[in-house]
N, C-alpha and C positions, 0 to 999 in steps of 0.2 A: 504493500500500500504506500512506501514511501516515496513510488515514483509517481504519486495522485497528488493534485493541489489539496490545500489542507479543506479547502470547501467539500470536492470531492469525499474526501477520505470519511467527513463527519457526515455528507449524505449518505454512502454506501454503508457507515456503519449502522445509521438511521434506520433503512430500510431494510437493513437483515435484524435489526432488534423489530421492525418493526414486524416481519414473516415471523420472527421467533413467539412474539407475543402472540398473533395469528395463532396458529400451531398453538401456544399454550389452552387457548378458551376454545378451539374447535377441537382440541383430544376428548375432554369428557364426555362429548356430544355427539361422538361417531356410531351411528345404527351400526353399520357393516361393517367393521373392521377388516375382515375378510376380504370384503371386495374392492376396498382401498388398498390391500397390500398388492393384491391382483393386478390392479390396474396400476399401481408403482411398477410390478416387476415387468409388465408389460411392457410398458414407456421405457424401462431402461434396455431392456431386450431389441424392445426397435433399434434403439441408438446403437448397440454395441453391435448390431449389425449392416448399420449403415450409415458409417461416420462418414458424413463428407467436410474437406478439409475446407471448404471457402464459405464461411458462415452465410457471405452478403449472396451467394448462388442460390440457397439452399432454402431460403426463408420463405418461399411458398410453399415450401414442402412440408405442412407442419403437423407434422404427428403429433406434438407435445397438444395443440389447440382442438384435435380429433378427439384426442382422450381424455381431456381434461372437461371437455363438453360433455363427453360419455360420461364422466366420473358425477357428473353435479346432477344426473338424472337416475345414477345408481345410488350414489351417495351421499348426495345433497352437499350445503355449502364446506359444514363442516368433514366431510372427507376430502371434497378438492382441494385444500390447500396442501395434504402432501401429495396426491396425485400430481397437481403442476407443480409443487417444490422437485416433484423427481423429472417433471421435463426439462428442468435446467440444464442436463446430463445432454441434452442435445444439441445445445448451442455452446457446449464447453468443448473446447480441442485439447487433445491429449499437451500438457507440457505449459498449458496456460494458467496464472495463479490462482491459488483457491482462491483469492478474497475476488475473481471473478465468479469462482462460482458461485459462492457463498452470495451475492450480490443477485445472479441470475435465481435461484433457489427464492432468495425474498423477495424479487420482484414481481416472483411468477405465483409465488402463493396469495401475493397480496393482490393480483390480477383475478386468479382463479377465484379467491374468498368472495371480491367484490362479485364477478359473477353472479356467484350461488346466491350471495345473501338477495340479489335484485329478482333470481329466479325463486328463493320461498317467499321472497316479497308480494310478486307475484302469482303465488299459489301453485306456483308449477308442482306437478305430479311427481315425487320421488318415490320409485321402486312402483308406481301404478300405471305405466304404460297402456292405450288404450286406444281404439277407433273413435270411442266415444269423447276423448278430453285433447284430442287432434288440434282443434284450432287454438285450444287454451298453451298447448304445447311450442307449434306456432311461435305464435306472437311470442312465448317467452324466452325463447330460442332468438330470435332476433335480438329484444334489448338486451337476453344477455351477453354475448356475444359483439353487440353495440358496447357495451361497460367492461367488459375484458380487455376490447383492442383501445378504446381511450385508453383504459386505467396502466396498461402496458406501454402504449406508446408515450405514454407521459412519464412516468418512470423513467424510463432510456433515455429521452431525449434531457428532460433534468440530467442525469450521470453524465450527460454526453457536455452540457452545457457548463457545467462545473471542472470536468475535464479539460477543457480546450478554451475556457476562459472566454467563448463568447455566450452573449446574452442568448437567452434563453426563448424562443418564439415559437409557440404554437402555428401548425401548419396543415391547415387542411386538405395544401396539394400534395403533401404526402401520406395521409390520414387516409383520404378518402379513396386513390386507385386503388390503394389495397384491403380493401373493405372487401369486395364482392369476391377475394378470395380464403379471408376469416370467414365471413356465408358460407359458403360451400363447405370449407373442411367443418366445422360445425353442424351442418347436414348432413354431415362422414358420421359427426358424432352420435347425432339423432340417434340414426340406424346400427351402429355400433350398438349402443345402450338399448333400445326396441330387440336387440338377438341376445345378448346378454341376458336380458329382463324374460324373454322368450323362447330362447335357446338353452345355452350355458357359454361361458366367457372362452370355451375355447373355438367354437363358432365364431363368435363375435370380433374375436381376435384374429382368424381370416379377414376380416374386411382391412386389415393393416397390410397384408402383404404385397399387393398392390403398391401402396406408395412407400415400404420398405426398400422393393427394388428399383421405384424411381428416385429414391435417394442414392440409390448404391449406383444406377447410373450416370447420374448426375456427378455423385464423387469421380466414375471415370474421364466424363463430357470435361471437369475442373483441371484437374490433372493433364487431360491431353491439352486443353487452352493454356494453360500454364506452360507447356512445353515448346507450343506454336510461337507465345510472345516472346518466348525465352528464345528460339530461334531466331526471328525478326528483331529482337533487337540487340542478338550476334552482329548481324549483319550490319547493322544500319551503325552498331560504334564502328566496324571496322573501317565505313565507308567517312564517319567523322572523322578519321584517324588521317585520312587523306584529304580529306575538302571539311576546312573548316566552316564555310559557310553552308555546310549541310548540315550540321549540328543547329537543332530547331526545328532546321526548317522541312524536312522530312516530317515531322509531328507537326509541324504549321496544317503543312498540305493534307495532310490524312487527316487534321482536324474538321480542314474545313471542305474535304469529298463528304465529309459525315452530315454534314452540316447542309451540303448539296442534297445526298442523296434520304435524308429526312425530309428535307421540304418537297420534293418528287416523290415521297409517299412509300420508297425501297421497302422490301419486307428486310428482317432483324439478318437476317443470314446472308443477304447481300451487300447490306451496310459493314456486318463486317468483316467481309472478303474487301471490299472498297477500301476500309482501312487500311487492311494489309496492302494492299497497291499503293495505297498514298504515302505509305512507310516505306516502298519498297522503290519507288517510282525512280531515287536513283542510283540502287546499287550498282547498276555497271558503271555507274563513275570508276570503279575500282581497279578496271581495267584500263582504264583514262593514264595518261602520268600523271605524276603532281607536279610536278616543272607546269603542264597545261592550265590542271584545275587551279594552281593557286598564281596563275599570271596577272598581273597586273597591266590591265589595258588590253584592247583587243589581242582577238586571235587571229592568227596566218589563215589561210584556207588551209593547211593542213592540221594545224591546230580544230580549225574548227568543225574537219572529218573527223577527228577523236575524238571528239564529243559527241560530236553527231551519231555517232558507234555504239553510245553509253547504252541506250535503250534493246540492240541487238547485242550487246553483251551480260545486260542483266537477265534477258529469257534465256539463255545459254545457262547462266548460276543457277535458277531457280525452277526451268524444266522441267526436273525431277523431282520436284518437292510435291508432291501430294495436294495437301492441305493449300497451297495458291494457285492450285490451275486456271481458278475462276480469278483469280486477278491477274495472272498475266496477262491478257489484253490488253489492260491498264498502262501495265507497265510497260508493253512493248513499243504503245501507238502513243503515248501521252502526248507526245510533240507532231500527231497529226494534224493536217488545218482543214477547214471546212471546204476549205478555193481548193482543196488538193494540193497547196504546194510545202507541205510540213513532209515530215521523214518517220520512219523510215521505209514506206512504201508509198508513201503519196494518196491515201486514201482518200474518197470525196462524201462530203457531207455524211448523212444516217450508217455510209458504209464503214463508218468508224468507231467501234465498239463502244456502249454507253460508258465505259468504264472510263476511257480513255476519253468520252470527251467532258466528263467530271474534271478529271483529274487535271486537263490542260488550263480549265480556269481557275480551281484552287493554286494551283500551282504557280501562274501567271500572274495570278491577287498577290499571292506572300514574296514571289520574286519582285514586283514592283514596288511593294512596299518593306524589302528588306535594302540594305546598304551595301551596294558591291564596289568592287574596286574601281569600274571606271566610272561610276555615277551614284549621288546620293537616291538614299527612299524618296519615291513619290510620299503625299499624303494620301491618305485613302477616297478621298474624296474624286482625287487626277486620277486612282486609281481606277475607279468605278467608270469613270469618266475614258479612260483607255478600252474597260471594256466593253462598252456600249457603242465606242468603235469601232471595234474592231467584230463586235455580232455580227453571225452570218458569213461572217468572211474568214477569220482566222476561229470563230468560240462558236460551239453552240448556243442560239439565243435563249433556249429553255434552260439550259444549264446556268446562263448568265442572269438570268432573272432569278433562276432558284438562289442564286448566288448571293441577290442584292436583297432578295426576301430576307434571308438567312442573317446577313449585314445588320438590316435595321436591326433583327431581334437580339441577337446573340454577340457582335461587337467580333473585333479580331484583334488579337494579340497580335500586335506587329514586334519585328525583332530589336532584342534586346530593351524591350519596355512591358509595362503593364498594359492591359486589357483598352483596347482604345474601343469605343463606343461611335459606332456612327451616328450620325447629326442627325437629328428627326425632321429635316427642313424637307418640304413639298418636294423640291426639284430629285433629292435623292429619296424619295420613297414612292418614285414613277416614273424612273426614268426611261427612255422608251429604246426597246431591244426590237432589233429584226424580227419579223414576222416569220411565224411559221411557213408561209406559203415559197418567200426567200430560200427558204435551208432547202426545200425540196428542189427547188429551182438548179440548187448548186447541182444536183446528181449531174445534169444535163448542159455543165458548166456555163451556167446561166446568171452569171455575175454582173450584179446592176453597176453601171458604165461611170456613174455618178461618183461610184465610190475608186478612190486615187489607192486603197488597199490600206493593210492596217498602220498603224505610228507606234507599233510595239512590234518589238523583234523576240520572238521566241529565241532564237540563237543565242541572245546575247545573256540570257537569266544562265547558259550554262558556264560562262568564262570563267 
């Protein structure tokens, strides 16, 4: 406890005297004794068979919230408080301090207690399961379940707030997405307790198996992600090692494909392959010299075929890698252009992987607004202003509008500063991108005569 601020250390010890006191006034009170040890050794049986190691993965999967709901319908308020004291065992990892657990243990009894007491408050049915007291059951399943996840989530976030020394703010946009999934596993519990109540508990305790081994999946799913980022960012220092001006901006760019491909509505599994291509976009620098990459002032034309190279040298690395097939495209074409005159096969308009045409304008956003050798950062504003330019012609327009969506909302870290916020003024929250009709136009190299071609050079973001 001594690495807790001293505020901290006097909440956590609060709230484990205050489970212990719990626990003291609901022992004398317990009908079933029996059925509370049952559903403790339950709860910890799941755990020790499906410890997954990333707490923050794992927290819809909540067995502790299944059985703790079941507990308060077999054994009213006064047995769930050790029922949830022993789901604490599920969000402890082996090697973490006890006065965590010990902290989890009280927080969860005193979650569980309030529960139960709102559900005999409400009359709910203990040990009477029934057709007949359905709706009465119902409704009290809802508030209580409503009074679990407050009384839970307010706990943690206090610990959290005492912790880290900022102020403490209730938040109902993290409150409430996770609501309709406390519903459900509680609904898990219902029927858990209804087979128990009408079966016997080792029926009942089948309906866990199910989401035992989607935690045990899960632990795998964590473990293999862990291994993927621990690859990818192998790579991406080794490529820092040689281009310092890669350092960031690799995480710039995959920040902000993510940032692209949220606002175009991506499903979760291709946002983040996206990722990985905007981390990966320039490992074949590595094959580049660094005499090239760290030149000051333009490059020769043969300097500037080595670079040009970088993109058909990083699908060479990464070919064989499994897990980014789907973002090699990305990485291959990033420096395609709409007109067809980008590298490294000259592709035109929609024939250019979505991936790749994300990635050219995050990319092109953080390269103008970073600082290279031969010319300062744009602002962001020139920046926006470049790519509305060049829409249609060197960017996709859709991507460039998701881009500036994106902008207003979320601000961009430009290099070597904090988070800059774009300017909420009219001109930049409408500014106007080539038509879709244009982009289809390019297939047929149908390029409007008007336009003198873009005032940004792709080329030069690599010197």
């Amino acid at each position: 406890m001594t690495a807790l601020p001293f505020k901290a250390r006097v909440y956590v010890c609060a709230v484990v005297l205050a489970g212990l006191v719990a626990g003291g006034f609901a022992l004398p009170h317990i009908q079933h004794p029996w059925s509370v040890a049952e559903l403790a050794a339950v709860i910890i049986l799941c755990t020790s068979l499906s410890d997954v190691p990333d707490v923050t993965a794992s927290r819809n999967l909540n067995l502790g919230l299944v059985v703790g709901i079941a507990a308060i319908f077999i054994t009213g308020a006064s047995g769930v408080v050790f029922v949830a004291a022993a789901s604490a065992f599920i969000w402890t990892r082996p090697g973490q301090p006890r006065v965590k657990l010990a902290f989890n243990a009280g927080q969860y009894a005193l979650s569980g207690g309030a529960g139960g007491l709102v559900f005999e408050a409400l009359n709910g049915p203990v040990h009477h399961l029934s057709p007949g007291n359905f709706p009465t059951v119902i409704f009290a399943l809802v508030a209580v379940t409503v009074v679990y996840h407050v009384v839970n989530q307010f706990l943690v976030w206090l610990v959290v707030s005492f912790a880290s020394g900022l102020p403490w703010q209730f938040s109902w946009r993290v409150l409430v997405p996770s609501s309709p999934s406390y519903l459900a596993y509680a609904f898990l519990g219902l029927l858990m307790a209804d087979l128990w109540e009408n079966f016997d508990p080792a029926t009942a305790t089948l309906l866990l198996i199910p989401l035992v081994v989607t935690r045990t999946t899960f632990a795998s799913f964590v473990d293999q992600k862990k291994a993927y980022d621990a690859t990818v960012a192998a790579l991406i220092q080794a490529v820092e090692t040689k281009d310092h001006y890669t350092r960031g901006h690799s995480e710039r760019v995959a920040g902000g494909s993510v940032l692209i491909a949220q606002q175009l509505g991506l499903r979760d599994d291709k946002v983040q392959a996206l990722f990985y291509a905007g981390m990966l976009h320039d490992v074949g620098k590595m094959g580049v010299p660094t005499l090239v990459l760290q030149k000051q002032g333009r490059l020769s034309g043969a300097e500037a075929d080595s670079v040009r190279a970088h993109p058909a040298r990083g699908l060479e690395m990464l070919g064989d890698i499994e897990f980014l097939q789907e973002a090699l495209g990305g990485i291959y074409h990033h420096h395609e252009r709409m007109d067809g005159k980008g590298y490294p096969l000259g592709l035109v308009g929609m024939e250019i992987p979505e991936f790749a045409r994300v990635i050219m304008v995050a990319d092109a956003f953080d390269s103008m607004t970073s600082n290279r050798s031969y010319r300062p950062a744009m602002t962001i504003e020139a920046a926006i202003d470049e790519l509305v330019a060049c829409s249609g012609v060197q960017f996709d327009p859709a991507m460039v509008r998701a881009m500036i969506d994106a902008l207003r909302v979320h601000g961009w870290r430009v290099q070597g500063a904090d988070e800059a916020r774009l300017p909420i003024a009219p001109e930049y929250q409408n500014r106007a991108v080539a038509p879709a009709a244009e982009v289809a136009a390019l297939a047929d190299a149908a390029i409007p005569t008007a336009r003198s071609g873009p005032r940004y050079s792709s080329v030069e973001t690599e010197a």
